[in-house]
DOKEVEX-103850 format. One line per field, with one value per residue: residue number from 1; x, y negated, z negated of N, C-alpha, C in turn. Coordinates in steps of 0.2 Angstrom, whole numbers. Layout:
! DOKEVEX-103850
pos = (NUM, ...)
nX = (X, ...)
nY = (Y, ...)
nZ = (Z, ...)
caX = (X, ...)
caY = (Y, ...)
caZ = (Z, ...)
cX = (X, ...)
cY = (Y, ...)
cZ = (Z, ...)
***
This chain:
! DOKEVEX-103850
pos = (1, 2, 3, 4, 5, 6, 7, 8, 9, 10, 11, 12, 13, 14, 15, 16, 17, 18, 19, 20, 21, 22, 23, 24, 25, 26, 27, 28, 29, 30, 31, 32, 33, 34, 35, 36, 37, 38, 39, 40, 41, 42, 43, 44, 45, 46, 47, 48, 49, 50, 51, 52, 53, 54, 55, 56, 57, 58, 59, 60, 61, 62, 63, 64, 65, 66, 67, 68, 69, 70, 71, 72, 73, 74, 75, 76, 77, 78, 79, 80, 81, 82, 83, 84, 85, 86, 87, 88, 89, 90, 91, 92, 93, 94, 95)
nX = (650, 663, 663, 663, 673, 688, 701, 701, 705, 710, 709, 719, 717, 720, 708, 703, 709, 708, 693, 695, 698, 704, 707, 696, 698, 711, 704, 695, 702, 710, 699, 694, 704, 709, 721, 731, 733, 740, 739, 750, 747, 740, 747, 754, 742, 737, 748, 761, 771, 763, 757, 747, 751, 752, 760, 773, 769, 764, 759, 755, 745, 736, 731, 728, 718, 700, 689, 689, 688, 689, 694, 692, 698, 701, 699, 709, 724, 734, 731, 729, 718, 709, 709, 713, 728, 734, 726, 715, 704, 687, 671, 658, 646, 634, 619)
nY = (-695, -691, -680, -682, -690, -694, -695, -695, -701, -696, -708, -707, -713, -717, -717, -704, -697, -702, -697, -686, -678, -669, -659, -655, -664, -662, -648, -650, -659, -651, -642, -647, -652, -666, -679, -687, -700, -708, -721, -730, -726, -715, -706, -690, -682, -675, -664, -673, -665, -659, -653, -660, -674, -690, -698, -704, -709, -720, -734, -732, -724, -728, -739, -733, -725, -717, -715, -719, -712, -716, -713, -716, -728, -746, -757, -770, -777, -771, -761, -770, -776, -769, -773, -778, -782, -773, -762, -753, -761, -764, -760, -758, -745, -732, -730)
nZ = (-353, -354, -352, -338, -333, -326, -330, -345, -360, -376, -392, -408, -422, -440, -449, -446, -454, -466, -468, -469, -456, -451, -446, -437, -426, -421, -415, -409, -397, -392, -388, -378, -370, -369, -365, -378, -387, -404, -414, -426, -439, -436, -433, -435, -436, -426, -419, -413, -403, -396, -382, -378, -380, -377, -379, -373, -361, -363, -359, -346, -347, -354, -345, -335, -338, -338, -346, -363, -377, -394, -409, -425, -427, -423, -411, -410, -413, -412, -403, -394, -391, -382, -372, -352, -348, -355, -354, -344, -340, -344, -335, -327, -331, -326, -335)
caX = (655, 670, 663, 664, 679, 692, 706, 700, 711, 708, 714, 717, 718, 719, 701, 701, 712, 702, 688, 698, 693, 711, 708, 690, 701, 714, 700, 691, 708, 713, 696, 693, 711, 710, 728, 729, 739, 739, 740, 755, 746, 735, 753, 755, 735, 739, 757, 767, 773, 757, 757, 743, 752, 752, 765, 779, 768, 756, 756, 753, 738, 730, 731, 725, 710, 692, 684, 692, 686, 692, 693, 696, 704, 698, 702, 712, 729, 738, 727, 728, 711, 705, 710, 719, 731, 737, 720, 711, 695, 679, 669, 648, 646, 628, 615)
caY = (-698, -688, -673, -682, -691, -691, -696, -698, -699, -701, -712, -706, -718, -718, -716, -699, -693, -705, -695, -678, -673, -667, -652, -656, -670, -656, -645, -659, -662, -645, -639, -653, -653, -672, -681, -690, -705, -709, -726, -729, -723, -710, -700, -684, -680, -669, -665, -678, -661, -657, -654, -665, -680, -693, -707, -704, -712, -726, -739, -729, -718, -733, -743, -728, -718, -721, -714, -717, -708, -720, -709, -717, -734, -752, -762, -773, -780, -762, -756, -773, -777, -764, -780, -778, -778, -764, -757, -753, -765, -764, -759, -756, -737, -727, -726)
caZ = (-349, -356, -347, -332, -332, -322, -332, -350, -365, -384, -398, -415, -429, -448, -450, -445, -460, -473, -466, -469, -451, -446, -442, -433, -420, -417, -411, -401, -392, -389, -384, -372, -366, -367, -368, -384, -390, -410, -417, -431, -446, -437, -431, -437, -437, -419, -418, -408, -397, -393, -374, -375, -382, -370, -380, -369, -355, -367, -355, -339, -347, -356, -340, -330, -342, -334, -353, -369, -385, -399, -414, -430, -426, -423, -406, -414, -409, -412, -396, -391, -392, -377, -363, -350, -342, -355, -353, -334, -342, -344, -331, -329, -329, -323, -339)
cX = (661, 667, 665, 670, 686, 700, 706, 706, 709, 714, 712, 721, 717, 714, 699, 705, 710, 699, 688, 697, 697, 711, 700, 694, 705, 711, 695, 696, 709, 706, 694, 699, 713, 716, 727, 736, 736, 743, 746, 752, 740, 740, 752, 747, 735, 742, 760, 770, 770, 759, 751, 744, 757, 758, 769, 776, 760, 756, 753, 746, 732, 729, 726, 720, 704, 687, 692, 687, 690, 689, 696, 699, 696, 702, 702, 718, 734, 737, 726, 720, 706, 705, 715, 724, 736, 731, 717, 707, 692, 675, 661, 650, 637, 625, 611)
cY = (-695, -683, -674, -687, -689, -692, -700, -698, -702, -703, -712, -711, -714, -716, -707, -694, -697, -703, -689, -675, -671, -663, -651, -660, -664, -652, -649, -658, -654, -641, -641, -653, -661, -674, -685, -696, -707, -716, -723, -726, -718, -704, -695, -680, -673, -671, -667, -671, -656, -657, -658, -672, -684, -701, -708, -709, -717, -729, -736, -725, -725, -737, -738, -724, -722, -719, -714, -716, -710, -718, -711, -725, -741, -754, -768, -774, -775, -762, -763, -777, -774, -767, -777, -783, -773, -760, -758, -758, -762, -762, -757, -750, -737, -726, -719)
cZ = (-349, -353, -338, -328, -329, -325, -339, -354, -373, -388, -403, -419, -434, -451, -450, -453, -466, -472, -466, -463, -448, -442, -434, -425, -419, -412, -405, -395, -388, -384, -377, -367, -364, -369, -375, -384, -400, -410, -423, -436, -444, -434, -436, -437, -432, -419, -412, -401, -396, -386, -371, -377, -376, -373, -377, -363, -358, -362, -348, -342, -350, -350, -333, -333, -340, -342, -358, -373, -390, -406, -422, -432, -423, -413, -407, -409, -408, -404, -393, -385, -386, -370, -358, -351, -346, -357, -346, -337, -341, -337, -331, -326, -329, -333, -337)
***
């Protein structure tokens, strides 16, 4: 799905640095070139002036990504439990 997406974006949580995987998600992001947003307590995991940090434009990318890659984190009331209308919604994709 993320290969084939047209405007994916990942979301690093907390999880990933309880999980020591800093350094694994940085390369993920950078080698993928996916934009990225971090939740509050997953900040600093990829550095905020990354050219791939997309929190300057959170509601326009979460409202707009066709894949997300939810790394770490819960959809929850933070992520505003993944509903829209600050997420595109759900949609049936192709098994």
């Amino acid at each position: 799905m993320l290969k084939n997406a047209k405007t994916p974006l990942i979301i690093v949580g907390k999880g990933i640095a309880y999980a020591d995987a800093e350094q694994e998600m940085r390369a993920f992001a950078e080698k993928t070139n996916i934009p990225f947003l971090a939740t509050p307590m997953g900040k600093g995991i990829i550095d905020d002036k990354s050219p791939l940090a997309a929190g300057s434009a959170r509601s326009y990318i979460l409202q707009n990504a066709d894949v997300i890659f939810l790394a770490g984190a819960r959809l929850n009331w933070i992520l505003h439990f993944g509903l829209p209308p600050r997420f595109k919604g759900c949609q049936d994709y192709p098994t």
